[in-house]
PDB file of the backbone (N, CA, C, O) and the ligand in Angstrom, with CONECT records:
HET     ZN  A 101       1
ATOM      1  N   UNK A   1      98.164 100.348 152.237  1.00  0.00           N
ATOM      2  CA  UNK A   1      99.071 100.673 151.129  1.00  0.00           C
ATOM      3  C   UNK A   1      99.313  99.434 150.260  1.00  0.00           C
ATOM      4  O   UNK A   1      99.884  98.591 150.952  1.00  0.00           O
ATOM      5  N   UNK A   2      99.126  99.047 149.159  1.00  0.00           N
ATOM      6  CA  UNK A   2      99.485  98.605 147.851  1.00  0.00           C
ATOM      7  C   UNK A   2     100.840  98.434 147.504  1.00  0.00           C
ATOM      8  O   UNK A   2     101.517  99.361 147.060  1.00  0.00           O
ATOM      9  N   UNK A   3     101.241  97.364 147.675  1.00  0.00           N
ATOM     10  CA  UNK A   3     102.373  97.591 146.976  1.00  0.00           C
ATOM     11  C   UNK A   3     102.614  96.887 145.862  1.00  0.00           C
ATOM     12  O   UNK A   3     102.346  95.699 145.679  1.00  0.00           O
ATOM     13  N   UNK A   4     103.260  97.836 144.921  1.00  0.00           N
ATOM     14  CA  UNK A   4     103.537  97.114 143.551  1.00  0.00           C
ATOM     15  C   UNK A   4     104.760  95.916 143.519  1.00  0.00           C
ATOM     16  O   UNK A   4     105.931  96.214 143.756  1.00  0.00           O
ATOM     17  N   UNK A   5     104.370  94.650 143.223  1.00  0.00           N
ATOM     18  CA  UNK A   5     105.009  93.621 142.933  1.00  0.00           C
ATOM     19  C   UNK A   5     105.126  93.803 141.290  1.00  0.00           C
ATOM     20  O   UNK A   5     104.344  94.177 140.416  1.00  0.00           O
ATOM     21  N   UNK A   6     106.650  93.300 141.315  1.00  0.00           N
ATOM     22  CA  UNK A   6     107.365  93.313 139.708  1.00  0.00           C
ATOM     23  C   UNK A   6     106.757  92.200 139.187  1.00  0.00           C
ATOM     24  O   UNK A   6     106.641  91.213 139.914  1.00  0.00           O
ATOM     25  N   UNK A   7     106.200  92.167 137.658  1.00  0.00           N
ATOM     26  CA  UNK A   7     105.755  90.815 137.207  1.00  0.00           C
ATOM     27  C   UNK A   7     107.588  90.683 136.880  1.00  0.00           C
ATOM     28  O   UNK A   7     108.373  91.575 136.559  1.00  0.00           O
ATOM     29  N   UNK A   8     107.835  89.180 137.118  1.00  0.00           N
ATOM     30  CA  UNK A   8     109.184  88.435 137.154  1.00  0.00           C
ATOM     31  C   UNK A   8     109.017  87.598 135.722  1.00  0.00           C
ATOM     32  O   UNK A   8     107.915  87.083 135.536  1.00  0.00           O
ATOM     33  N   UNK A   9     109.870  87.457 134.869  1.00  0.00           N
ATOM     34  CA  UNK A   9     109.739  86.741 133.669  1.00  0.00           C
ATOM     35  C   UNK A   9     111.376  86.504 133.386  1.00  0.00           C
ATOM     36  O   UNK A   9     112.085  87.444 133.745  1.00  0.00           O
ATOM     37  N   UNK A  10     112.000  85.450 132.835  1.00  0.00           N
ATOM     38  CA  UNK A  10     112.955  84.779 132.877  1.00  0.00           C
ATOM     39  C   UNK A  10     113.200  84.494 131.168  1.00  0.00           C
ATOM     40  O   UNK A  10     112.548  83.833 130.360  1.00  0.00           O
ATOM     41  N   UNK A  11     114.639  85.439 131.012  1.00  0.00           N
ATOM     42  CA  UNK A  11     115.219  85.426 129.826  1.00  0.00           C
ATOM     43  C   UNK A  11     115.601  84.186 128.751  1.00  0.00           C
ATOM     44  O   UNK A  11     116.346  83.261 129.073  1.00  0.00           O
ATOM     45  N   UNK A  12     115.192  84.267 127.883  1.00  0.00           N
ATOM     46  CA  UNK A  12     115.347  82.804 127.066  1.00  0.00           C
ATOM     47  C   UNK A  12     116.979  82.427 126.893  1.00  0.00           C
ATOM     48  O   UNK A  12     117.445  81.292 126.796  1.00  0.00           O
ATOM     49  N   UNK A  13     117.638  83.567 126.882  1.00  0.00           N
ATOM     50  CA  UNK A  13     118.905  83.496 126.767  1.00  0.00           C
ATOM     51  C   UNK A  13     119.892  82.918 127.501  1.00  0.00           C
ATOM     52  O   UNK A  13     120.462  81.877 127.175  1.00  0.00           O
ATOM     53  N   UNK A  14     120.248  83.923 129.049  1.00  0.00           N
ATOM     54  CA  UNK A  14     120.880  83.700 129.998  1.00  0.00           C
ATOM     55  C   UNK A  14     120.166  83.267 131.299  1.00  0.00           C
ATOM     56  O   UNK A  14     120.654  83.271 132.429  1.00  0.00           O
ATOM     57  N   UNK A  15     118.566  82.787 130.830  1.00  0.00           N
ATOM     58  CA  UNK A  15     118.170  82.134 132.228  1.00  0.00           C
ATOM     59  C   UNK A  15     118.032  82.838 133.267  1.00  0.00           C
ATOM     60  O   UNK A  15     117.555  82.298 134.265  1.00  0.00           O
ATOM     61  N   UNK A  16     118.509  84.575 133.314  1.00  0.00           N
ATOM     62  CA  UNK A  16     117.941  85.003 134.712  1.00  0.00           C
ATOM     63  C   UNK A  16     116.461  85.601 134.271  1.00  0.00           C
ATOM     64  O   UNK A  16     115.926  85.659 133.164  1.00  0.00           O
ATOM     65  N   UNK A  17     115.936  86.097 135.811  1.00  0.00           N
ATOM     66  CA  UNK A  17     115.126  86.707 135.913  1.00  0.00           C
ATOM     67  C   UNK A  17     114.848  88.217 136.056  1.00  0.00           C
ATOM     68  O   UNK A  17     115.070  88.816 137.109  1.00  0.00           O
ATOM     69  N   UNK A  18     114.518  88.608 135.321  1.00  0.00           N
ATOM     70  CA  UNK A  18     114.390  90.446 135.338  1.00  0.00           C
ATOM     71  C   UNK A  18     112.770  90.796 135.859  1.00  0.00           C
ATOM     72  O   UNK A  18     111.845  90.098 136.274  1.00  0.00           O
ATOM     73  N   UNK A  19     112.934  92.063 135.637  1.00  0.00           N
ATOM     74  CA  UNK A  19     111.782  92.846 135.550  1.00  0.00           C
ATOM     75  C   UNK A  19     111.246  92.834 134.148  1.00  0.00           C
ATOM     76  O   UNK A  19     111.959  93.235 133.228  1.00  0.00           O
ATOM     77  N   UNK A  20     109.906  92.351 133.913  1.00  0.00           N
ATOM     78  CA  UNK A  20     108.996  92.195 132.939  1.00  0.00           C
ATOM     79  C   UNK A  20     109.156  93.740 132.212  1.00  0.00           C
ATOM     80  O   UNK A  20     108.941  93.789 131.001  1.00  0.00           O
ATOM     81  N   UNK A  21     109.548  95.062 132.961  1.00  0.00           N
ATOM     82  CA  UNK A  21     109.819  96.585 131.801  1.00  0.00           C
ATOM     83  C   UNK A  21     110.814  96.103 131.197  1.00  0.00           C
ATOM     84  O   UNK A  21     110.800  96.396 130.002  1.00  0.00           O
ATOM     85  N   UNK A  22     112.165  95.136 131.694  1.00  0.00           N
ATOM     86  CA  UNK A  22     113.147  94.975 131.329  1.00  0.00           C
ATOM     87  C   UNK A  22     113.816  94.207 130.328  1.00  0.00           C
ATOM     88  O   UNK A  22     114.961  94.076 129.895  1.00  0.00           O
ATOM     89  N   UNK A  23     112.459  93.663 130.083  1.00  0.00           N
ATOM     90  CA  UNK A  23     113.045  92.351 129.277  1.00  0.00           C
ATOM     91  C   UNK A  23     111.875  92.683 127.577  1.00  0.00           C
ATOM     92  O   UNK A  23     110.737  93.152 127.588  1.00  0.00           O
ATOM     93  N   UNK A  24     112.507  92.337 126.605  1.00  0.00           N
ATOM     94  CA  UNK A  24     111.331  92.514 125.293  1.00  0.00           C
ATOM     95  C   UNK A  24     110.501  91.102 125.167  1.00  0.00           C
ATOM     96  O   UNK A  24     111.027  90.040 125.502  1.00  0.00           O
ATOM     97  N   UNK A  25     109.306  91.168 124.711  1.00  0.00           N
ATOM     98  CA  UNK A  25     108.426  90.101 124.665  1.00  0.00           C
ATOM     99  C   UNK A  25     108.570  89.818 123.594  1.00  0.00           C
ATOM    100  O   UNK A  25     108.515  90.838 122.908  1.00  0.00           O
ATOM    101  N   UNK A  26     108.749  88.883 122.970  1.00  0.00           N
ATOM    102  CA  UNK A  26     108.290  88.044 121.486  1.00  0.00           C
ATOM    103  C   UNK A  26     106.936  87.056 121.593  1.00  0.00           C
ATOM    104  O   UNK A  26     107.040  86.099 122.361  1.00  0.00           O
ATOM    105  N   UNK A  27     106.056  87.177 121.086  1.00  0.00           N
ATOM    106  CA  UNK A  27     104.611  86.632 120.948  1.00  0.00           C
ATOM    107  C   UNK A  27     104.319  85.437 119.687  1.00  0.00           C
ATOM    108  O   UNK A  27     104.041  85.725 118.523  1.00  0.00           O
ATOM    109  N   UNK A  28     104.402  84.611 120.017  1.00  0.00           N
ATOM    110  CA  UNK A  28     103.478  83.950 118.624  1.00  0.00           C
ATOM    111  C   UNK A  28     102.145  84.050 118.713  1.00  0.00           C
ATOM    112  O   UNK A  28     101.494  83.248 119.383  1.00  0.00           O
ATOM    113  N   UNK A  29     101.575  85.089 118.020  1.00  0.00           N
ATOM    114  CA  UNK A  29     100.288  85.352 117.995  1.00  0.00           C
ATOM    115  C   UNK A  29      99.484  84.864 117.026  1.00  0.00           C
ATOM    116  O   UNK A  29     100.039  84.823 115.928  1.00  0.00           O
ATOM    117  N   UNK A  30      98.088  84.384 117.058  1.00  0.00           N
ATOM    118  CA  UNK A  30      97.396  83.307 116.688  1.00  0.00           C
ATOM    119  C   UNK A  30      96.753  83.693 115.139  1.00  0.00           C
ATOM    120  O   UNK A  30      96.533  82.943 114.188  1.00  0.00           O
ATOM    121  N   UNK A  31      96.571  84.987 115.265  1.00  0.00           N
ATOM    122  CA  UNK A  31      96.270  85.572 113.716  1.00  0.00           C
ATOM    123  C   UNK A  31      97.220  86.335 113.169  1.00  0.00           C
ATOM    124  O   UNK A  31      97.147  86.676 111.988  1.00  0.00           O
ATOM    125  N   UNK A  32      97.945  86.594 113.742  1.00  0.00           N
ATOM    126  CA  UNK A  32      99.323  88.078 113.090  1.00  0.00           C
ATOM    127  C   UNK A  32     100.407  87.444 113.286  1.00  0.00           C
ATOM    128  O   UNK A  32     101.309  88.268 113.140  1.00  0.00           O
ATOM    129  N   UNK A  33     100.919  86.244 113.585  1.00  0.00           N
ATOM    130  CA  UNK A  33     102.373  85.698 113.507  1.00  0.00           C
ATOM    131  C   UNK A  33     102.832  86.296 114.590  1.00  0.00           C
ATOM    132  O   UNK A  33     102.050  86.798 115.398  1.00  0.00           O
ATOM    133  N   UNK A  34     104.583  86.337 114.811  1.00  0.00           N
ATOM    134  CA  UNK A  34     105.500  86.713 115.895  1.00  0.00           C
ATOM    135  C   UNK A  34     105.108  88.152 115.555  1.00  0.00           C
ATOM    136  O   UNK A  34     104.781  88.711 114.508  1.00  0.00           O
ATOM    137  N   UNK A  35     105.305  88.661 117.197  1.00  0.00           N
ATOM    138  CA  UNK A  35     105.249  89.737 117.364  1.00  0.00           C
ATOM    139  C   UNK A  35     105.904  90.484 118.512  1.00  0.00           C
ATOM    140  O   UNK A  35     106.109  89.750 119.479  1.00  0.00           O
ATOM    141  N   UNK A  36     106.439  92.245 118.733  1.00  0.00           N
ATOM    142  CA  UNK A  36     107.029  92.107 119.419  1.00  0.00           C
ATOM    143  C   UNK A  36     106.258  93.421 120.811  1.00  0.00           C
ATOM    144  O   UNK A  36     105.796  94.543 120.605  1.00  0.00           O
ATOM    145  N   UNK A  37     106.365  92.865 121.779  1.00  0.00           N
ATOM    146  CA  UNK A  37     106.193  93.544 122.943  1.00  0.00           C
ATOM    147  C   UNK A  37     104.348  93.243 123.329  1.00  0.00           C
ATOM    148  O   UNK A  37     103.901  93.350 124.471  1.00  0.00           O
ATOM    149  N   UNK A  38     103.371  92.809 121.928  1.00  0.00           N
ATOM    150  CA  UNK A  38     102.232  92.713 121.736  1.00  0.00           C
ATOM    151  C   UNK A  38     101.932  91.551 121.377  1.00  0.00           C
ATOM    152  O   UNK A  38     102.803  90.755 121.027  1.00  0.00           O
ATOM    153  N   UNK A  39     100.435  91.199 121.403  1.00  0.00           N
ATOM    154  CA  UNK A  39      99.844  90.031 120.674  1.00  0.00           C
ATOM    155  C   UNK A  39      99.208  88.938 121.916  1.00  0.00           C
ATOM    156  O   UNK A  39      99.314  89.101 123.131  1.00  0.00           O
ATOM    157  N   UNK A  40      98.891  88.409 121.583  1.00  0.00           N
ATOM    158  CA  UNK A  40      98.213  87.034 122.422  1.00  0.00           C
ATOM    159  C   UNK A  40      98.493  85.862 121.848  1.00  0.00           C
ATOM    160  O   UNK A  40      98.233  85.487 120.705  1.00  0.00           O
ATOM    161  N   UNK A  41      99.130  85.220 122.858  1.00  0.00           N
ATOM    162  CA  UNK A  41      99.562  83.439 122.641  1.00  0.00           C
ATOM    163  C   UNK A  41     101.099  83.411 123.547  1.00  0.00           C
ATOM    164  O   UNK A  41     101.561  84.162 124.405  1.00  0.00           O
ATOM    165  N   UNK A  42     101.593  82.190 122.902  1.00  0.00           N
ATOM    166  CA  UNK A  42     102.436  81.825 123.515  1.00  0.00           C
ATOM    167  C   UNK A  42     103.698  82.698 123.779  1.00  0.00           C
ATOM    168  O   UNK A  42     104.057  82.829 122.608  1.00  0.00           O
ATOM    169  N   UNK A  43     104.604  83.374 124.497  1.00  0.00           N
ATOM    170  CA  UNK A  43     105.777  84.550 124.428  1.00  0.00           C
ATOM    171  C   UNK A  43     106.773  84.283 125.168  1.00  0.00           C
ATOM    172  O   UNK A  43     106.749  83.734 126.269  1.00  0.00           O
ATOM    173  N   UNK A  44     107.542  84.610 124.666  1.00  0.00           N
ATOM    174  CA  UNK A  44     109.549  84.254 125.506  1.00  0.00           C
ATOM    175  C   UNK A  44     109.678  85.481 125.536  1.00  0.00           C
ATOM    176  O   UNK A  44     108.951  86.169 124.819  1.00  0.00           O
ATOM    177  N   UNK A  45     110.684  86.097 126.416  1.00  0.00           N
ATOM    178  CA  UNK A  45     111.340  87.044 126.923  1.00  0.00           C
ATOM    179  C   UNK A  45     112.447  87.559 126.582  1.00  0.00           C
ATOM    180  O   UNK A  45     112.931  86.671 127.285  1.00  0.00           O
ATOM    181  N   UNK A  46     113.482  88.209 126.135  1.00  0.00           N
ATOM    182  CA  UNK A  46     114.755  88.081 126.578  1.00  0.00           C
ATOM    183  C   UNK A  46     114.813  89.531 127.080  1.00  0.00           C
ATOM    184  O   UNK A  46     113.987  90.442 127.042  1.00  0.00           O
ATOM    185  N   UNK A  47     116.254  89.430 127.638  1.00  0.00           N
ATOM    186  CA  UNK A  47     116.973  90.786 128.495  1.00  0.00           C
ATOM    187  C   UNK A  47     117.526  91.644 127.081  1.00  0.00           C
ATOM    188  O   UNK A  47     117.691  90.994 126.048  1.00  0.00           O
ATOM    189  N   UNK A  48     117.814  93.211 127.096  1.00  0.00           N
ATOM    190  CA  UNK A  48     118.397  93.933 126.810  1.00  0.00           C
ATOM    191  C   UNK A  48     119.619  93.999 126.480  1.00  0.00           C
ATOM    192  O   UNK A  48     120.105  95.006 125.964  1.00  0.00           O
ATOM    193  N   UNK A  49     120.415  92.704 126.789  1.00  0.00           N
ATOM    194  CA  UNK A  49     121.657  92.789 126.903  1.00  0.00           C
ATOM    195  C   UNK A  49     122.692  92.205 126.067  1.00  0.00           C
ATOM    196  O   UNK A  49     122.864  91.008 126.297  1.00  0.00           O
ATOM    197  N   UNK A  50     123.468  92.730 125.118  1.00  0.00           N
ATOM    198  CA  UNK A  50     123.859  92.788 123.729  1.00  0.00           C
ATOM    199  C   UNK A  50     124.433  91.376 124.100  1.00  0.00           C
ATOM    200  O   UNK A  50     124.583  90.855 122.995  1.00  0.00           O
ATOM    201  N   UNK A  51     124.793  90.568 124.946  1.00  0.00           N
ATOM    202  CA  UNK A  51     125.177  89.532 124.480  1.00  0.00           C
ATOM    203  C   UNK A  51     123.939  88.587 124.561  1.00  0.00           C
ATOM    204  O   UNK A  51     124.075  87.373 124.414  1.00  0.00           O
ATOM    205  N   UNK A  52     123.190  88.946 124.708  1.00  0.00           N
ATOM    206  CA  UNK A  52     121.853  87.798 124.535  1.00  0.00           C
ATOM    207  C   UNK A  52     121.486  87.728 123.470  1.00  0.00           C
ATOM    208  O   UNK A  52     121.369  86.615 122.955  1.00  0.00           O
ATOM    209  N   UNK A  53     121.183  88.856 122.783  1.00  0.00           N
ATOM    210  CA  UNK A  53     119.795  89.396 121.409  1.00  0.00           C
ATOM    211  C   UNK A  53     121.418  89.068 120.362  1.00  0.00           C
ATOM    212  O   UNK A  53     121.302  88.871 119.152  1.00  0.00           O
ATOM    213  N   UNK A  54     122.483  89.059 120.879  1.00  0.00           N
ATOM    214  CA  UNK A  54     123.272  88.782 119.458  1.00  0.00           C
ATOM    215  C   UNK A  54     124.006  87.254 119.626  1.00  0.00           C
ATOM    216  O   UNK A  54     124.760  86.723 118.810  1.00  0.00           O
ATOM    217  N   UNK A  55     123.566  86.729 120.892  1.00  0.00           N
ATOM    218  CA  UNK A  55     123.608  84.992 120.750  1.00  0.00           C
ATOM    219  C   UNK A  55     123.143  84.369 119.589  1.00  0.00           C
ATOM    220  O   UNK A  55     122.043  84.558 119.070  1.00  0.00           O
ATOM    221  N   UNK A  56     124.092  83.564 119.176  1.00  0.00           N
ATOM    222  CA  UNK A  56     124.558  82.980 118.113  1.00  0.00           C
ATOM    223  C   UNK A  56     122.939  81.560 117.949  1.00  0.00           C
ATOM    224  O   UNK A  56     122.174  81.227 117.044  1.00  0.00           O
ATOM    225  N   UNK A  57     123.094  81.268 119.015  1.00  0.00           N
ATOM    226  CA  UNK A  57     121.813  80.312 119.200  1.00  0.00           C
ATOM    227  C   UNK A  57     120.552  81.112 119.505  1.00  0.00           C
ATOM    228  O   UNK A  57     119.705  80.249 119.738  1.00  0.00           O
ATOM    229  N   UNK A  58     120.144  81.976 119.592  1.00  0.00           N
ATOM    230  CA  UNK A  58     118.930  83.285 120.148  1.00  0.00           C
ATOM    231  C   UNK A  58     117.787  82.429 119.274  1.00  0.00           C
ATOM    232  O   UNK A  58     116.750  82.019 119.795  1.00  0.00           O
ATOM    233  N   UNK A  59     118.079  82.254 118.086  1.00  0.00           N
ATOM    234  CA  UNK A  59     116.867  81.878 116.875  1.00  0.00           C
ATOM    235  C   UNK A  59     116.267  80.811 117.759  1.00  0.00           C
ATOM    236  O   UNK A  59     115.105  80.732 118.158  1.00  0.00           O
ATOM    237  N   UNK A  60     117.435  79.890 118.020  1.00  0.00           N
ATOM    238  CA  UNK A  60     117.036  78.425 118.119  1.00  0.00           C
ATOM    239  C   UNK A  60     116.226  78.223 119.561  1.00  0.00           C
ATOM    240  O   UNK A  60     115.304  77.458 119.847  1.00  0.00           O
ATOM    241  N   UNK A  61     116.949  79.230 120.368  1.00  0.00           N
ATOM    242  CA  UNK A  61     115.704  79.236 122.207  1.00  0.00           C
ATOM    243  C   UNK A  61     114.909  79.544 122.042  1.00  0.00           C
ATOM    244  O   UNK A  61     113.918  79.198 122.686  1.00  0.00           O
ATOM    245  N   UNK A  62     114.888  80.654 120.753  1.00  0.00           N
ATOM    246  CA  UNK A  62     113.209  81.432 120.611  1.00  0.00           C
ATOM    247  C   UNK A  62     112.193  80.474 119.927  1.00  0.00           C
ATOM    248  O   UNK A  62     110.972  80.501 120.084  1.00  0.00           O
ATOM    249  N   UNK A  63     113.073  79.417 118.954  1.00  0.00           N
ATOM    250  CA  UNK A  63     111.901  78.405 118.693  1.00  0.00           C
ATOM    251  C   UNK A  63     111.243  77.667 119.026  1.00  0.00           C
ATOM    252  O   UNK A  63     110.107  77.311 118.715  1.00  0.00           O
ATOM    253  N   UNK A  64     112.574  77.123 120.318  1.00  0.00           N
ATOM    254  CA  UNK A  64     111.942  76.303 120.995  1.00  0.00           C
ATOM    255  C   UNK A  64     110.696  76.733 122.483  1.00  0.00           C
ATOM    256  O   UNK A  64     109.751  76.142 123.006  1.00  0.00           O
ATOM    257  N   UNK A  65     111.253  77.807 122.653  1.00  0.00           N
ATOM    258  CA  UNK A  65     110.183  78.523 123.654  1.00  0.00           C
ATOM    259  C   UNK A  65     108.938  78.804 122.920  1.00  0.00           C
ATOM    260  O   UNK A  65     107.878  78.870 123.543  1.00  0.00           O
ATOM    261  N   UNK A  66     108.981  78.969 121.695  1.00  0.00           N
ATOM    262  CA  UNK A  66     107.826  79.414 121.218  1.00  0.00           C
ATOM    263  C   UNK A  66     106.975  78.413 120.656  1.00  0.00           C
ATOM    264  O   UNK A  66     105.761  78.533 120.488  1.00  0.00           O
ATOM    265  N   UNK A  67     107.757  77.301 120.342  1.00  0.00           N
ATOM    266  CA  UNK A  67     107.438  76.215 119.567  1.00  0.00           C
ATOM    267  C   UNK A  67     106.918  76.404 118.111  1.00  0.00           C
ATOM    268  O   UNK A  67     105.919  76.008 117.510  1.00  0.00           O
ATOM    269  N   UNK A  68     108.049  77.206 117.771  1.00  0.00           N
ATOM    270  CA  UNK A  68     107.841  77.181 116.250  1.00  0.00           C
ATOM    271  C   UNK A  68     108.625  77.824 115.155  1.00  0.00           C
ATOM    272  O   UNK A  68     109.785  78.199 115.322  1.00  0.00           O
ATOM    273  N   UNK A  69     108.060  77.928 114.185  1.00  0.00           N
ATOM    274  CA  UNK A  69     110.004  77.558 113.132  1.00  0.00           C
ATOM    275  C   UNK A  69     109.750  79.268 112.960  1.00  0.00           C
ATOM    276  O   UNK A  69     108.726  79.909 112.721  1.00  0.00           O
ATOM    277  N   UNK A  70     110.642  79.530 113.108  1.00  0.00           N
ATOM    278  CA  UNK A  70     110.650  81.096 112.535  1.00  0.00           C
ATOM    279  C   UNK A  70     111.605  81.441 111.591  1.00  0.00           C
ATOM    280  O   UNK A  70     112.725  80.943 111.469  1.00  0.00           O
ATOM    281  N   UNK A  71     110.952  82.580 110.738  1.00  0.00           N
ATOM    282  CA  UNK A  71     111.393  82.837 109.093  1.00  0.00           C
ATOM    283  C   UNK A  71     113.043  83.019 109.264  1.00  0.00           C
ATOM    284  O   UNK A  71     113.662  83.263 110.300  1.00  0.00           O
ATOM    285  N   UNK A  72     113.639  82.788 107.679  1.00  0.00           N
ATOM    286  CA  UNK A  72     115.346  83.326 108.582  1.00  0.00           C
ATOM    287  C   UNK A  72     114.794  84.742 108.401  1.00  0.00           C
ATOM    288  O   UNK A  72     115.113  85.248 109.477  1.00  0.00           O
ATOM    289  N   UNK A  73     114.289  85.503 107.844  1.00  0.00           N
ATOM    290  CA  UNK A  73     114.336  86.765 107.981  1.00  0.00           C
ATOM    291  C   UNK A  73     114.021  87.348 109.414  1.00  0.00           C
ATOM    292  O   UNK A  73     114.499  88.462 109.632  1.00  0.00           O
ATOM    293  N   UNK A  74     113.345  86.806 110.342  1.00  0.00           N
ATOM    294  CA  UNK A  74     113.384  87.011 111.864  1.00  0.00           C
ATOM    295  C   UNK A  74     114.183  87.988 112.257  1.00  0.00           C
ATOM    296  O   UNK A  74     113.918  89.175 112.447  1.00  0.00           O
ATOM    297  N   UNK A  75     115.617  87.160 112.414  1.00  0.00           N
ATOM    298  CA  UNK A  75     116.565  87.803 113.239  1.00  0.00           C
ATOM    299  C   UNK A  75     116.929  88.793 112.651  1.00  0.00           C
ATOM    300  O   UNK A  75     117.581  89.421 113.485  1.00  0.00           O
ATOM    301  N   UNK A  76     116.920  89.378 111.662  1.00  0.00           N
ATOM    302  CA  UNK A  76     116.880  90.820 111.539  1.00  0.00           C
ATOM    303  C   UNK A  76     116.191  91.675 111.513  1.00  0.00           C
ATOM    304  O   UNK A  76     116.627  92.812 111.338  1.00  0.00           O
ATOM    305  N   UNK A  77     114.858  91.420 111.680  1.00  0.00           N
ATOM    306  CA  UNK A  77     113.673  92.129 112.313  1.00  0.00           C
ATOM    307  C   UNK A  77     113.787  92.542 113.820  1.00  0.00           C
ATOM    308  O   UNK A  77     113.721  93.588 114.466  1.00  0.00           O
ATOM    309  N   UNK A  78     114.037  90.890 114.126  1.00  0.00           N
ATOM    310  CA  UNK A  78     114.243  90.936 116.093  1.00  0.00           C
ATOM    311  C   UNK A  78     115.620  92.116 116.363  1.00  0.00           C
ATOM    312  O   UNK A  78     115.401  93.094 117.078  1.00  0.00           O
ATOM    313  N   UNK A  79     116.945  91.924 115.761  1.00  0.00           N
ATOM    314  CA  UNK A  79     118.040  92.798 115.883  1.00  0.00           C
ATOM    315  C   UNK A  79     117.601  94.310 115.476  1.00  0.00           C
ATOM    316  O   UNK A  79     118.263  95.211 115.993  1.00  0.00           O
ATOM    317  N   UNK A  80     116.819  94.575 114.826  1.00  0.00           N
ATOM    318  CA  UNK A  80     116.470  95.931 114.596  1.00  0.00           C
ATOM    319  C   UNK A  80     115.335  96.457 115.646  1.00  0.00           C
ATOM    320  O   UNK A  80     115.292  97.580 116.148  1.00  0.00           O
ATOM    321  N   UNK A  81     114.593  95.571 115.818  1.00  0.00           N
ATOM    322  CA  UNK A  81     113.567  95.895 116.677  1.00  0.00           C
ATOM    323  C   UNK A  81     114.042  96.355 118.326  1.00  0.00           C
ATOM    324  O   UNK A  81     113.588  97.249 119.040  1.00  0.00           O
ATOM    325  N   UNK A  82     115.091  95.394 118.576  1.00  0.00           N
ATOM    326  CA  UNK A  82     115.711  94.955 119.909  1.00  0.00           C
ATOM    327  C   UNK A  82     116.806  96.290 120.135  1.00  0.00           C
ATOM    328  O   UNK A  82     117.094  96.674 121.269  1.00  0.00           O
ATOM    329  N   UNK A  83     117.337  96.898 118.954  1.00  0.00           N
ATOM    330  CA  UNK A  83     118.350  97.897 118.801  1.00  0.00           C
ATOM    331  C   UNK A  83     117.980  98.990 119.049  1.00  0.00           C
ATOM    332  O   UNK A  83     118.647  99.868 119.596  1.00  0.00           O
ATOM    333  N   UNK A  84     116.130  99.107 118.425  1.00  0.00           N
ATOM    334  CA  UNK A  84     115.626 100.535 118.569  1.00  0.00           C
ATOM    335  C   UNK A  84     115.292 100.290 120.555  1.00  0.00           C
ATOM    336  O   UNK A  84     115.649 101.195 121.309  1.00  0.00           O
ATOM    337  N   UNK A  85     115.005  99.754 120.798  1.00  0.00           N
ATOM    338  CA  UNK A  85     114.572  99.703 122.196  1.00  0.00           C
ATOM    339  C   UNK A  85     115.504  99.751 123.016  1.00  0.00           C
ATOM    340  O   UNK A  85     115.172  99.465 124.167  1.00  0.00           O
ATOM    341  N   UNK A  86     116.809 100.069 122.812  1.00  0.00           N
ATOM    342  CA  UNK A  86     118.270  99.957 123.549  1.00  0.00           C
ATOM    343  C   UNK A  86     118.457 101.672 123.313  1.00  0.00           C
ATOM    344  O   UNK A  86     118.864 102.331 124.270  1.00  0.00           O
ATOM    345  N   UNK A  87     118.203 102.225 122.258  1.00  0.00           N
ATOM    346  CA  UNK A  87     118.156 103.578 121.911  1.00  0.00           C
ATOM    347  C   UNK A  87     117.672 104.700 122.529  1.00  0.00           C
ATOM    348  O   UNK A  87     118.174 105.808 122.719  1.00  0.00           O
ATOM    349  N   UNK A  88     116.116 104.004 122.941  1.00  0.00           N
ATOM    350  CA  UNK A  88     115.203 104.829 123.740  1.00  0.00           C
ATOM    351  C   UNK A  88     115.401 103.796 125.101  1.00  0.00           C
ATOM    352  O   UNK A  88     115.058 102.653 124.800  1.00  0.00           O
ATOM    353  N   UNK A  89     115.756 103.887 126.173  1.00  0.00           N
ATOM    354  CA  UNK A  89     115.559 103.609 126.926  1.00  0.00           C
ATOM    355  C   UNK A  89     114.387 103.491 128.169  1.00  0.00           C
ATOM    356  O   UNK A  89     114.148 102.595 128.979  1.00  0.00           O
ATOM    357  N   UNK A  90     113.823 104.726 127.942  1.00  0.00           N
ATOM    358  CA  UNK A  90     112.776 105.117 128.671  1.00  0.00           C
ATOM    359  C   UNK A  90     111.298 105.434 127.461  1.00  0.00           C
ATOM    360  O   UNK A  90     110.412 106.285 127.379  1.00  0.00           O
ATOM    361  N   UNK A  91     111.606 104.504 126.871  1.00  0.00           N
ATOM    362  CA  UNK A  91     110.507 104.739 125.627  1.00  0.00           C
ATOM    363  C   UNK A  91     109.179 104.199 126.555  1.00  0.00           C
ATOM    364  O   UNK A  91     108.117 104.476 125.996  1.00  0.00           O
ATOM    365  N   UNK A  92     109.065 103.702 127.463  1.00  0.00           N
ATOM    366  CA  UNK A  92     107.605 103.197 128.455  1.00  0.00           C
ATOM    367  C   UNK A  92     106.829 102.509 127.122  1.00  0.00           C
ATOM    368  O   UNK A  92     106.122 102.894 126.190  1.00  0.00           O
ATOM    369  N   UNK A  93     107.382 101.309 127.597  1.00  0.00           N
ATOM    370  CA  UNK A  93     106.681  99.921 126.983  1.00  0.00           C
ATOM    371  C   UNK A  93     105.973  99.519 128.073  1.00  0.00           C
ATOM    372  O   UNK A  93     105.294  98.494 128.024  1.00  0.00           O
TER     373      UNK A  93
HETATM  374 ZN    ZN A 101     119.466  87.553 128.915  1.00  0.00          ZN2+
END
């Protein structure tokens, strides 16, 4: 029997560790810029959890995890993006 091990990935925000369904991916991807849940290159994590994605500093962990300057228009992409995925819960990402 097989058993499924959780991929473990650790929130940029609050530093814990979730379940990789649990957490949204942000990507700096190498031809298409940031991206979310998709892409190839470097990616930070965060949790679901309204006080993370509306941390006041969120921009600034995501830059530095990502290593790189992101547009101000971002965070309202990321807050809309992050909002619809709180909506659907079971949307199977
Ligand atoms: Zn978090």
């Amino acid at each position: 029997m097989i058993r499924q091990i959780p991929v473990m990935r650790i929130c940029v925000s609050c530093r814990k560790t979730y379940d990789r369904k649990n957490l949204i991916k942000i990507t700096k991807d190498h031809k298409q810029g940031i991206m979310f849940q998709n892409g190839m290159g470097r990616s930070a994590y965060i949790c679901k959890s309204k006080k993370c994605y509306s941390d006041s500093k969120i921009k600034k962990k995501l830059q530095k995890a990502l290593k790189t300057t992101l547009d101000p228009e971002f965070i309202d992409i990321f807050k809309k993006e992050i909002t619809s995925y709180n909506d659907y819960p079971n949307k199977g990402i």
